[in-house]
C-alpha positions as CSV (number, residue, x, y, z in Angstrom):
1,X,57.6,-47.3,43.0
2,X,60.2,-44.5,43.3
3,X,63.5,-44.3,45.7
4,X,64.9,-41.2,46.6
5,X,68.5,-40.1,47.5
6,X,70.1,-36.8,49.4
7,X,73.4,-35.8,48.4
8,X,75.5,-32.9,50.8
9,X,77.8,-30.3,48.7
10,X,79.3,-28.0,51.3
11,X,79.6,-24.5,50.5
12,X,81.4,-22.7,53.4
13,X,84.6,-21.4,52.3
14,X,84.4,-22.3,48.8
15,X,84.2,-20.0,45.7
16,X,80.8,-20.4,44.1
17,X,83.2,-21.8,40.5
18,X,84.7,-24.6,42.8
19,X,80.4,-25.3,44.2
20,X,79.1,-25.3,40.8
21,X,81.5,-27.9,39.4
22,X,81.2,-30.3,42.5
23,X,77.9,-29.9,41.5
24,X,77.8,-30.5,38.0
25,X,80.5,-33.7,38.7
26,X,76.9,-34.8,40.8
27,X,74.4,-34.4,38.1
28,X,76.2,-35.4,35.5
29,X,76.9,-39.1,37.5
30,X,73.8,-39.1,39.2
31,X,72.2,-38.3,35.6
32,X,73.8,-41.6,34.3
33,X,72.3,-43.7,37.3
34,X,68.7,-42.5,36.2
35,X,68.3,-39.9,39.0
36,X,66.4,-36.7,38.4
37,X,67.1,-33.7,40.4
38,X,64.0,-33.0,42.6
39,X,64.9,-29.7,44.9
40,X,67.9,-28.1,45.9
41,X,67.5,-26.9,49.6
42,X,70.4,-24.6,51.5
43,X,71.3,-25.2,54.7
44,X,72.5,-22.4,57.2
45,X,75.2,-23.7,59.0
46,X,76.7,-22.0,62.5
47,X,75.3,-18.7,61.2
48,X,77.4,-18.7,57.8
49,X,75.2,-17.5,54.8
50,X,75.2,-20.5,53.3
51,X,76.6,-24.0,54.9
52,X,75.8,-26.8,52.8
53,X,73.1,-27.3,49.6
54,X,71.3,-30.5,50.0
55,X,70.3,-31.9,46.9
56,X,67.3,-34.2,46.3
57,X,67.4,-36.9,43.6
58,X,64.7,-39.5,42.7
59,X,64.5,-42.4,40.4
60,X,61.8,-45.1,39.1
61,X,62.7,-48.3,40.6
62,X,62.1,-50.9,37.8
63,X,60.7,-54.2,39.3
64,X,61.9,-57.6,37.6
């Protein structure tokens, strides 16, 4: 059995370098917790280029 999790990382009026490392600060904890990164989906937000990336995790949960 698997559980899934969505994380937000907003985008609009941020440089790409500050994104990227709020990003990386996500994989690299979610990483730890035994999520894999499943799809990365932008999100238009009040007709900016690009509001929000929504990022899609899932993990194996391990019955006891």
């Amino acid at each position: 059995m698997a559980e899934h999790e969505v994380v937000e990382v907003r985008a609009t009026g941020r440089t790409p370098e500050t994104v990227t490392a709020e990003i990386g600060e996500v994989l690299a904890k979610r990483s730890v917790e035994g999520w894999d990164l499943q799809h990365v989906q932008p999100i238009i937000y009040n007709s900016s280029t690009t509001g929000y990336l929504i990022l899609f995790f899932r993990r194996e949960v391990v019955s006891e």
